[in-house]
NUKETI-543584 format. One record per residue (C-alpha): x negated, y negated, z; residue in one letter. Coordinates in steps of 0.1 Angstrom, whole numbers, padded with zeros to 4 digits, always signed. Example, Ala and Ser with C-alpha at 12.3 -4.5 7.8 and 13.67 -1.06 7.14 Angstrom:
2
-0123+0045+0078A;-0137+0011+0071S;
This chain:
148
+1299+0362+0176X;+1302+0348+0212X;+1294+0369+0239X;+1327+0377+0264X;+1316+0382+0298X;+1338+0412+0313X;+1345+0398+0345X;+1364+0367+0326X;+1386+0389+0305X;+1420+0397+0318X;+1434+0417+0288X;+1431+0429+0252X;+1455+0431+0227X;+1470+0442+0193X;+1478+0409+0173X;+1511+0412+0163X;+1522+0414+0124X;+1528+0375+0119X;+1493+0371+0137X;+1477+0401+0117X;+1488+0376+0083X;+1480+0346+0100X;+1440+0360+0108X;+1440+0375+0067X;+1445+0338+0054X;+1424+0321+0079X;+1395+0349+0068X;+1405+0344+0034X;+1405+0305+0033X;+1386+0292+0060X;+1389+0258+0049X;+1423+0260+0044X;+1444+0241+0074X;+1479+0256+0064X;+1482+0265+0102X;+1466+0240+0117X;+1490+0222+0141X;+1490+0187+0155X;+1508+0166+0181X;+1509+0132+0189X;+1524+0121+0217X;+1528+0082+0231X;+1526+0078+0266X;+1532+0049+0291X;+1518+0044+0325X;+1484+0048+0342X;+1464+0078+0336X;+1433+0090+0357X;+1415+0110+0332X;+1399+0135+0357X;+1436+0140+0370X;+1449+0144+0334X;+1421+0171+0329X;+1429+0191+0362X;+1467+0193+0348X;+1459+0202+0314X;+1438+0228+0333X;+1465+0240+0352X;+1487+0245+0325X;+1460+0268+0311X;+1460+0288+0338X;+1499+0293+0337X;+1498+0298+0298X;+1478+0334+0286X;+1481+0321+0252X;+1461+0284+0260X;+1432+0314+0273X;+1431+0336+0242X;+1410+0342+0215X;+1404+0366+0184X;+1383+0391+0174X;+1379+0414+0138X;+1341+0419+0140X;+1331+0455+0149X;+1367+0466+0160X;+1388+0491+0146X;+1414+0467+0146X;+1422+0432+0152X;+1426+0425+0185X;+1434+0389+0210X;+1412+0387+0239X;+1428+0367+0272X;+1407+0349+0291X;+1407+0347+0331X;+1395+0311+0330X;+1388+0288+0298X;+1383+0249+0314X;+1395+0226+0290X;+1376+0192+0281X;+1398+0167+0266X;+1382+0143+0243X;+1387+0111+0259X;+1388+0074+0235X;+1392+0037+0251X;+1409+0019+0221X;+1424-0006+0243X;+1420-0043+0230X;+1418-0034+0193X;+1444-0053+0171X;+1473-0035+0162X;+1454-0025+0128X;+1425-0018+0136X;+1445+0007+0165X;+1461+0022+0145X;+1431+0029+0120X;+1414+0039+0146X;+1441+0062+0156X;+1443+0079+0122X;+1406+0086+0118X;+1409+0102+0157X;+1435+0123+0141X;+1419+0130+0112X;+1385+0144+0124X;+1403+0166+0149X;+1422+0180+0117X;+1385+0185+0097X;+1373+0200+0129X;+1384+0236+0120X;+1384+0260+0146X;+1367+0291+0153X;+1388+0317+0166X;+1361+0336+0181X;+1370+0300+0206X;+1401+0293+0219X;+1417+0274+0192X;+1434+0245+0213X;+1424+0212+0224X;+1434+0179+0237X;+1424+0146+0227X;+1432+0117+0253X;+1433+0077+0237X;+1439+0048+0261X;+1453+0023+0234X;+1461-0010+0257X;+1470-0011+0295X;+1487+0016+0305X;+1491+0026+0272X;+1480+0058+0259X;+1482+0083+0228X;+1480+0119+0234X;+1468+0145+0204X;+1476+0180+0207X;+1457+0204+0183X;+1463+0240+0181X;+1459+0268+0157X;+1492+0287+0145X;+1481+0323+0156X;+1482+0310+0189X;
């Protein structure tokens, strides 16, 4: 189990009953990716990927939930633990210049690593995946657990 240091914790609490289900079938079938979610977004315009991670960042910080992870282990109950700060760092891809089928392969195997990735929710189960696919073109995947 990870270590949580106190002074980056800003609360503890229950999980509620669709999160209590949610944690019985992800101990249950850890393989299973029933709630495994996925966006992908297309966007168009120049992006500066250290400015793209300082927004993601900030909408961590306004979002509890992006800053929350689980524990079971040695605990009476279930319980979510929220972060005070948990940095995010997006997984950045330069597909630009790849034919349209070999993008869009490309694209697909992105997408489906970041499914066979399964996440730990010990972690925070959320991450961001950032693919320049031609000039200022990008694709944007969004990968989240359910419990979440």
């Amino acid at each position: 189990m990870n270590k949580l240091e106190r002074r980056n914790i800003v609360d503890i609490l229950a999980l509620t009953p669709m999160q209590e289900g949610m944690l019985f079938h992800y101990l249950k079938e850890p393989e299973s990716d029933v709630y495994f979610e996925q966006l992908s977004l297309n966007l168009v315009g120049d992006i500066d990927n250290e400015i793209f991670e300082q927004a993601w960042n900030a909408v961590i910080q306004g979002n509890e939930m992006l800053r929350t992870m689980f524990r079971w282990e040695n605990v009476e109950n279930p319980i979510q633990v929220v972060l005070k700060e948990h940095p995010l760092q997006p997984v950045y891809y330069d597909l630009a210049g790849k034919d349209t089928d070999d993008l869009e392969k490309s694209l697909e195997e992105i997408k489906a690593r970041d499914r066979n990735e399964k996440f730990d929710l010990r972690k925070v189960p959320f991450r961001v995946t950032l693919c320049r696919t031609g000039k200022e073109k990008y694709e944007i995947i969004i990968s989240n657990h359910h419990i979440l």
